[in-house]
C-alpha positions, 0 to 999 in steps of 0.5 A: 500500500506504501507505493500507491500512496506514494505516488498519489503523493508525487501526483498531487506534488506535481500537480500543485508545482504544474499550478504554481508553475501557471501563476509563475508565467502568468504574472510574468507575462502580466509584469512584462507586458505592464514593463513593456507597456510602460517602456512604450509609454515612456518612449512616445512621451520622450518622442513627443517632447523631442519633436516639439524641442526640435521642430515646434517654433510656436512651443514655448519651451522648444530650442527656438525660445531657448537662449542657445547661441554661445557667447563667442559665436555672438562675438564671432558675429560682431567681429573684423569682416563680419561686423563690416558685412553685418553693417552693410546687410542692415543697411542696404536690405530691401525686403521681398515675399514670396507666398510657399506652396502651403500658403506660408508668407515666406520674407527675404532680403534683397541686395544689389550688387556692391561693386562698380562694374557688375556683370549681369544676370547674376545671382546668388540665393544664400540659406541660413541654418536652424535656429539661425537669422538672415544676418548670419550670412551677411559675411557670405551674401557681402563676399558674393555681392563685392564679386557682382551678384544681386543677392537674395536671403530668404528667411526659412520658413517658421524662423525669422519673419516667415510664417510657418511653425514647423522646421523642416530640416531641408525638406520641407524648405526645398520647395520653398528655395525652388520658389524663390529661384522662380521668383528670380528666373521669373523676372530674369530669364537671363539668370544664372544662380548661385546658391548657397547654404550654411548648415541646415540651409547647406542640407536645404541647397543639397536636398535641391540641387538634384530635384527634377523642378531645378531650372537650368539657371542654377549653375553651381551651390556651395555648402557648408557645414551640412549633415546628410539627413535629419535623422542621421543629425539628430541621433548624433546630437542626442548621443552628444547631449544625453550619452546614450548608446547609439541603437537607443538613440536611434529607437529615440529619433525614429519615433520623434519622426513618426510625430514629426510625420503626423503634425508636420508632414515628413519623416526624419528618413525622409530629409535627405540630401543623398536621393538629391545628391545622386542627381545632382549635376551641378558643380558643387564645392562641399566645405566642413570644419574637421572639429565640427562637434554639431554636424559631424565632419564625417557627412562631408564625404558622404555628401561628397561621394553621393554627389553625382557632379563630374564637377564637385570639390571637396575642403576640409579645414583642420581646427575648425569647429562648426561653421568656423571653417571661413574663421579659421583659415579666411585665407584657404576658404576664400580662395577656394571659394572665389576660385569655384565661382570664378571657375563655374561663372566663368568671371 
């Protein structure tokens, strides 16, 4: 009789651990799910927020209401031939509108050439970056209408005077660049452009120069400083910012995207300079700053290899940071440049 009781015993023993075995699964599936619902929740707010900072200019605690600029970048403004070339921008600025394709009242500044003989039908259109002002081209927009050009310098959309609320990372202010070249060709069928751009307003050049709409009458671009696309921008400025490993930086940007997607129209993937680069037919100088710590250095080779141009070049400056490059070495960067233009224009 010992055995079967034995047995009856074993039985319910297994019984019973089978039962505590089910509860054990059970509350763990329930305590995964509620982690994994609450990592989910916590990410979509964290994206959320993201967008906002970066993306909303109305929201008043985003980066455009922040007090963001560095002291020695103000002072880098006020400063030998950037103070010269700020003084003639607010004194020889006439304004200009244009209306965007979802109906924005874009604004622009408009400048004669500042030479004594200039050749006609040149142009040149330059593109500020994000969170930045017209007046942070002067020194460029100066520099191009000493060599003859008529200069035109938008405002970007939902920055400055231009209305608008969301940025759109180059993408969005495509069109609008192709706008403003229409405004030029439209009352100068002659026109041959240059176009110009510095950081995001270097990704709004590239993410156009090889758009079908482009008109013959943009001949050359120059960029500086310009990132390859917003998401590939954006997971570096929060790994820098927060430290975080770059897959969760990534999961991060990717689901600020799908808001940016909702409320602004574009995904992060979708700014992108290399689907336009690889059309690009142009000629193309692409300018970086080798210490750039906001818009990594390395984009420049890859904007550079993805160029389409059998006319492009290429200049890294050592020790420059972002957008210093003109600052640290003037001399190499002007000579480069005015020999680009010169070449291209045939000056």
């Amino acid at each position: 009789d010992a055995l079967p009781i034995s047995i009856r015993q074993s039985q319910g023993i297994e019984t019973a651990m089978r039962h505590d075995n089910d509860t054990i699964v059970r509350d763990i599936r329930i305590a995964t799910g509620a982690v994994t619902a609450a990592g989910i929740a916590s990410l979509a707010a964290t994206a959320k927020y993201l967008f906002h900072f970066c993306i909303d200019t109305q929201w008043k605690r985003s980066v455009f209401h922040q007090s963001l600029i560095a002291p020695e970048r103000i002072e880098k403004l006020q400063q030998g031939e950037a103070k010269e070339a700020g003084e003639w921008f607010a004194q020889s600025k006439q304004p200009v509108t244009i209306t965007s394709d979802d109906g924005l009242r874009l604004h622009g500044w408009l400048f004669d050439p500042d030479c004594a003989a200039p050749k006609p039908h040149l142009y040149a259109i330059c593109m500020h970056g994000y969170t930045g002002v017209p007046e942070e081209t002067a020194k460029w927009a100066h520099r191009y209408a000493r060599m003859g050009f008529t200069v035109l310098v938008p405002s970007q959309r939902a920055q400055g005077l231009s209305e608008g609320r969301y940025v759109g990372m180059g993408w969005l202010e495509r069109n609008d660049l192709l706008n403003w070249i229409d405004l030029i060709v439209s009352s100068d069928a002659d026109a041959r452009i240059l176009l110009y751009g510095g950081s995001m307003g270097a990704a709004t050049v590239m993410m156009t120069t090889g758009d079908p709409r482009l008109p013959r009458n943009v001949v050359s671009a120059i960029v500086d400083s310009g990132y390859t696309s917003a998401r590939m921008v954006f997971i570096d400025s929060l790994q820098h910012s927060s430290h975080l490993p770059k897959p969760l930086a990534a999961v991060c940007v990717d689901a600020t995207g799908l808001f940016c997607k909702h409320y602004a129209g574009y995904d992060f993937s979708e700014a992108t300079c290399l689907q336009s680069l690889r059309h690009t037919v142009i000629p193309m100088l692409f300018i970086h700053g080798e210490q750039d710590n906001i818009v990594s250095s390395r984009f420049l080779k890859i904007n550079y290899e993805a160029c389409s141009s059998i006319d492009r070049e290429k200049l890294m400056v050592p020790d420059a940071r972002h957008m210093e490059a003109s600052v640290v070495d003037p001399e190499l960067y002007w000579n480069t440049v005015n020999a680009f233009i010169k070449r291209a224009f045939e000056l």
